[in-house]
C-alpha positions in Angstrom: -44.8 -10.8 -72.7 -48.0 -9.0 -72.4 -51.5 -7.0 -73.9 -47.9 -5.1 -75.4 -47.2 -7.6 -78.0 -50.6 -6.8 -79.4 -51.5 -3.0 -78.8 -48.9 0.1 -78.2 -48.6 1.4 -75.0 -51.4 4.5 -75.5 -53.6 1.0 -76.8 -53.2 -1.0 -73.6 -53.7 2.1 -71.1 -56.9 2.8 -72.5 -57.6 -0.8 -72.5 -56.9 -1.5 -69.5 -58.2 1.9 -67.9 -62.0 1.8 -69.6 -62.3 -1.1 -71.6 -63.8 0.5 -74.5 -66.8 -0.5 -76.0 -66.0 1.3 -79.3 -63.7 -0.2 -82.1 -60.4 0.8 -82.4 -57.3 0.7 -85.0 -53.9 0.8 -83.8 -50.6 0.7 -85.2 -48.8 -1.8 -83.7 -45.4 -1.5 -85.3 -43.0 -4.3 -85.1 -42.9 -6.4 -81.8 -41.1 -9.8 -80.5 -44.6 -11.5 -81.5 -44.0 -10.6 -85.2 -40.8 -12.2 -85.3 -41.9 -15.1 -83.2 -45.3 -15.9 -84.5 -44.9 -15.4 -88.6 -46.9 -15.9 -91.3 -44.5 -18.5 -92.4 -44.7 -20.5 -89.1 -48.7 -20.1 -88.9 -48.8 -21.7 -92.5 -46.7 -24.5 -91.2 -48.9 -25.5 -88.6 -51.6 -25.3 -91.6 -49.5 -27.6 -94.1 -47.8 -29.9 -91.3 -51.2 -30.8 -89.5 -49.5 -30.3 -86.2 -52.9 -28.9 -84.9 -55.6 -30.8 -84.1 -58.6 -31.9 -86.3 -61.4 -30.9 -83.2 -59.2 -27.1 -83.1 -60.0 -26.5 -86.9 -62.4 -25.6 -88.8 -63.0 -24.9 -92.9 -65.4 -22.1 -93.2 -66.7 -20.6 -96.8 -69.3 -17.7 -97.2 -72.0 -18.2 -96.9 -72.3 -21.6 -96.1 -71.7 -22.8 -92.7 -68.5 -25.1 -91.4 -67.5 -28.4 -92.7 -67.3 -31.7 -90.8 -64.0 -32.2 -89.7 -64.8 -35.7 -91.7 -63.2 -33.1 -94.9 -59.7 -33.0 -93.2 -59.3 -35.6 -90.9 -58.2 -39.4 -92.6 -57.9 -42.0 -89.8 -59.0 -39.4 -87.0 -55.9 -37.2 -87.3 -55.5 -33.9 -89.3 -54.9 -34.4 -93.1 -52.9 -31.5 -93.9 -53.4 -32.6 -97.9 -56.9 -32.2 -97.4 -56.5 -28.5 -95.6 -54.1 -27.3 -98.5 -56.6 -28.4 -101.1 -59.5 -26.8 -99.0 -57.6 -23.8 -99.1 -57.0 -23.6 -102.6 -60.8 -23.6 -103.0 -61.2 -20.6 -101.3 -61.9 -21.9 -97.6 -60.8 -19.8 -94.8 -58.5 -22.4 -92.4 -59.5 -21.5 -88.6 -56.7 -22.9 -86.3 -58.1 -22.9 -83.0 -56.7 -22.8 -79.4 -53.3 -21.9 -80.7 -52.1 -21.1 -76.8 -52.5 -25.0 -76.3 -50.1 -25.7 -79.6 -47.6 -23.0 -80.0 -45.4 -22.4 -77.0 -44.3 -19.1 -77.4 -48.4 -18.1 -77.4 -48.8 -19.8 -74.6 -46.4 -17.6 -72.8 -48.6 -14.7 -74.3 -51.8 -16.1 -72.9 -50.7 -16.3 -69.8 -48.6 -13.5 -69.3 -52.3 -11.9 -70.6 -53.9 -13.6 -68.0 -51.5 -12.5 -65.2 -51.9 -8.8 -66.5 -55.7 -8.4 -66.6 -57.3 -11.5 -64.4 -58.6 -12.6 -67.4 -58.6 -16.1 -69.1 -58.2 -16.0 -73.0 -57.8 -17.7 -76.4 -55.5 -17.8 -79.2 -57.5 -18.4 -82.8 -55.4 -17.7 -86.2 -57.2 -17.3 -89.6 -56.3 -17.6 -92.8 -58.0 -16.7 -95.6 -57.3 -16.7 -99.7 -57.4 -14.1 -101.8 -60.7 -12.3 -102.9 -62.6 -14.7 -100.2 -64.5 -15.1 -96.9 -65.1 -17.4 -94.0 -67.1 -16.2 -91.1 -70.1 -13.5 -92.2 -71.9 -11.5 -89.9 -71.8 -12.4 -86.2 -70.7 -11.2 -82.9 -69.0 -12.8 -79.9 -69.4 -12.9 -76.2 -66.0 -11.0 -75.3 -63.4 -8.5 -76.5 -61.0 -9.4 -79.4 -57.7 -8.0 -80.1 -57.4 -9.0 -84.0 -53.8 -9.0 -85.0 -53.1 -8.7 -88.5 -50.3 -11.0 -89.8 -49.8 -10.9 -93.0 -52.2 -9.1 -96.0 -54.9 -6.7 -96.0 -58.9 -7.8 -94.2 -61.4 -5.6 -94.5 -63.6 -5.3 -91.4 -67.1 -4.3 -92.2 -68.5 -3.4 -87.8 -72.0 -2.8 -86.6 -73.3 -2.0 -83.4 -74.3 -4.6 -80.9 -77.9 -5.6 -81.3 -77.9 -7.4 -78.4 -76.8 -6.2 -74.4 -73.6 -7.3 -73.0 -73.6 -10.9 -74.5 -72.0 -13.6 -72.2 -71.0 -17.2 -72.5 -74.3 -18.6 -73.9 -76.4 -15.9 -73.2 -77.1 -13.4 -76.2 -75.1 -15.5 -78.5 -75.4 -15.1 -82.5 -77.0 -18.0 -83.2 -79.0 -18.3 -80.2 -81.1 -15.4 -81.0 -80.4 -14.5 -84.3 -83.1 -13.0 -86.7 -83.5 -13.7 -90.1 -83.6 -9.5 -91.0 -80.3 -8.9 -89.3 -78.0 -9.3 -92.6 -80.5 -7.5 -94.7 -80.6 -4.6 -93.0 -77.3 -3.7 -92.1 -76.2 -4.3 -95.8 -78.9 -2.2 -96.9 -77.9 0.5 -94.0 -74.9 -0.1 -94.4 -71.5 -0.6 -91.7 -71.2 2.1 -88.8 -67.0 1.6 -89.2 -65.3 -0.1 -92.1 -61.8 -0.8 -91.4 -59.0 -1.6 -93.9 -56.3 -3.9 -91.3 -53.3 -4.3 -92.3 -50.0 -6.2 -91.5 -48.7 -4.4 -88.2 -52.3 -3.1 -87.4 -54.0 -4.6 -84.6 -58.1 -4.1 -84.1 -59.5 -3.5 -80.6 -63.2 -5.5 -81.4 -65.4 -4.6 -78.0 -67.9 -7.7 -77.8 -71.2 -7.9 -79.3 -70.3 -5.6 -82.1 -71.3 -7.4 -85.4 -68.3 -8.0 -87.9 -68.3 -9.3 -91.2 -64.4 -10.0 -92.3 -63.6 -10.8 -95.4 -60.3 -10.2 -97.8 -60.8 -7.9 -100.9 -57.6 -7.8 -102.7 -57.7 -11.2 -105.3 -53.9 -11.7 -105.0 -53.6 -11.5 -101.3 -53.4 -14.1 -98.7 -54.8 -13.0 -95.4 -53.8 -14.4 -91.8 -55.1 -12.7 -88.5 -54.5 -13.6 -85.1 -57.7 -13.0 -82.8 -56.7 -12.8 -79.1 -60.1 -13.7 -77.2 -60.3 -12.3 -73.9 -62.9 -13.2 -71.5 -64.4 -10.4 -69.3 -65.2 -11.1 -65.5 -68.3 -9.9 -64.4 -70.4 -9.7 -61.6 -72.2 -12.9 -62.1 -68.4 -14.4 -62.3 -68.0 -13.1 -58.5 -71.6 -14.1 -57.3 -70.3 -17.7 -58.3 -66.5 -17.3 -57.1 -69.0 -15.8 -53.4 -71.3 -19.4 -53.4 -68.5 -21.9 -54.8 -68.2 -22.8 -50.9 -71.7 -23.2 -49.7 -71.1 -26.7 -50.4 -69.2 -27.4 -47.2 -72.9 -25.9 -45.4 -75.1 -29.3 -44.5 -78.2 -27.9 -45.0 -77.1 -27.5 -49.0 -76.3 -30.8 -49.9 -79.9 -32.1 -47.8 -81.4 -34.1 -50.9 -84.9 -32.7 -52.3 -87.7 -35.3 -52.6 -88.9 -35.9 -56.2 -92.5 -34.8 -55.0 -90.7 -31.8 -53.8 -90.0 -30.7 -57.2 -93.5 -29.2 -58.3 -96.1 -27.5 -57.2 -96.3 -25.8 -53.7 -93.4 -28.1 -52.8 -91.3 -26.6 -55.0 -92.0 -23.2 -54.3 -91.1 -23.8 -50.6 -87.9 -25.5 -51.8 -87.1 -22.1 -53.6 -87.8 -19.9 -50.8 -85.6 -21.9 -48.1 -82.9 -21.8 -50.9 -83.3 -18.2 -51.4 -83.0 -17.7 -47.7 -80.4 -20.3 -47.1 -78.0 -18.5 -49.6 -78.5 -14.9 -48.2 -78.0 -15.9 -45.0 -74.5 -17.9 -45.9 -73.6 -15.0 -48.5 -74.0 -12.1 -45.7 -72.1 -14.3 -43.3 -68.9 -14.6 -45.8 -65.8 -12.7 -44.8 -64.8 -10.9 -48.3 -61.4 -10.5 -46.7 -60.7 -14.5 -46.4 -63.1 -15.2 -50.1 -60.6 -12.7 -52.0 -57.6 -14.7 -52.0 -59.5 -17.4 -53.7 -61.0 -15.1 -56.0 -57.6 -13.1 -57.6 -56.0 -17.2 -57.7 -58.8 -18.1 -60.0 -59.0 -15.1 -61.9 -55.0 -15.8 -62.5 -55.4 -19.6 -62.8 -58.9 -20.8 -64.5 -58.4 -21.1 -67.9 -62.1 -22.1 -69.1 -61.3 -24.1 -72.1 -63.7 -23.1 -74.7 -64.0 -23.1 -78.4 
């Protein structure tokens, strides 16, 4: 099981070939996924409360998540409460489905094993004629998997650069004109997905999901997958300067201000050049293509 369970063939070529950074639609048709992973089996982990509390959250546009306090009784998921949240019009995020679901744990890792990168299983569902999540963007590339229903995908360009774990996130940097002025300007794609469609989401591109039809139910899948980049190999290139002495010598608490300081920098600065140029890539790659199979970076 692989990236085709979510995209046709011509969809995981260009995929894995470029990585595009432009939306795409693609017919999907009918795979082992959709007759694993169902819209009647998704609901069940909604209405049995097999997931956990801290993996869920009830979202309703425009106001922000609710404490897990309005499903949880005792500390444990209340799948009561969930149903009737849902009824009011929340949108039921089950989170970190690869931990839960075996069969999408075989995905994720057969994902991982395919590309070198970790990932993360989300499933949303949404009532008719409502929203969750409004406008925001995330720090990797998301293959959306329709389920079941119709959502409609309203996509902006990034207004950030190549956001990355913390760095460039939504809320981190967000500005108070952003909504305003792509409504008034309105979306550069708007994308109609539908059962047996999946979406190719590039990250950092702004999407605003939200399900039209009144009488329809809506439940996506969004397969997270987390890019490597360069900064991920300058890490993977220090992660054994540890074993060097002179980087575990202690600094001196008057050491960290002022000139002292400064010459602590410098001697670091040197220090790690000197040990990076003396690495040999040939023995540090191993390492590197078992972590990049093996980490899984367990984050919401």
């Amino acid at each position: 099981m692989s990236l085709r369970l979510l995209l046709p063939e011509e969809g995981v070529t260009e995929l894995l070939a470029s990585w595009p950074d432009e939306p795409r639609v693609f017919e999907r048709g009918t795979q082992s996924l959709d007759a694993t992973v169902t819209a009647e089996s998704i609901r069940g982990y909604l209405y049995t409360g097999c997931v956990p509390a801290n993996e869920i959250a009830a979202v309703k546009a425009p106001n922000p998540s609710l404490s897990q306090n309005a499903y949880m009784t005792d500390g444990r998921t209340d799948r009561a409460k969930l149903a009737r949240l849902y009824e009011r019009g929340y949108t039921i995020r089950l989170g970190n489905l690869q931990r839960v679901v075996p069969a999408l744990a075989q995905i994720s890792e057969a994902i991982q094993t395919e590309t070198g990168y970790s990932n993360y299983i989300h499933a949303f569902l949404t009532p008719p004629g409502e929203q969750g999540l409004r406008h925001h963007w995330d720090q990797q590339m998301a293959v959306i998997v329709q389920v079941s229903g119709t959502k409609r995908w309203q996509l902006w360009r990034p207004p950030v650069e190549a956001p990355m774990r913390e760095y460039n996130e939504s809320f981190r940097v967000w500005k108070d004109e952003y909504i305003p002025t792509w409504e008034a300007a309105g979306p550069d794609v708007e994308v109609d997905l539908k059962a047996g469609q999946s979406l190719l989401l590039p990250r950092g591109w702004v999407h605003n999901p939200h399900v039209v039809d009144t009488e329809e139910h809506s439940i996506h899948l969004t397969f997270a997958i987390r890019e490597r980049t360069k900064l991920w190999l300058a890490e993977k290139l220090l992660a054994g300067a540890i074993s060097q002495e002179e980087f575990r010598r202690i600094i001196l608490p008057r050491q960290l201000g002022g000139e002292g300081l400064m010459e602590q920098l410098g001697e670091a600065r040197e220090a790690l050049v000197k040990y990076v140029q003396g690495l040999d890539l040939s023995e540090v790659a191993p390492t590197v293509i078992k972590d990049a199979l093996t980490e899984l970076e367990y984050k919401t």
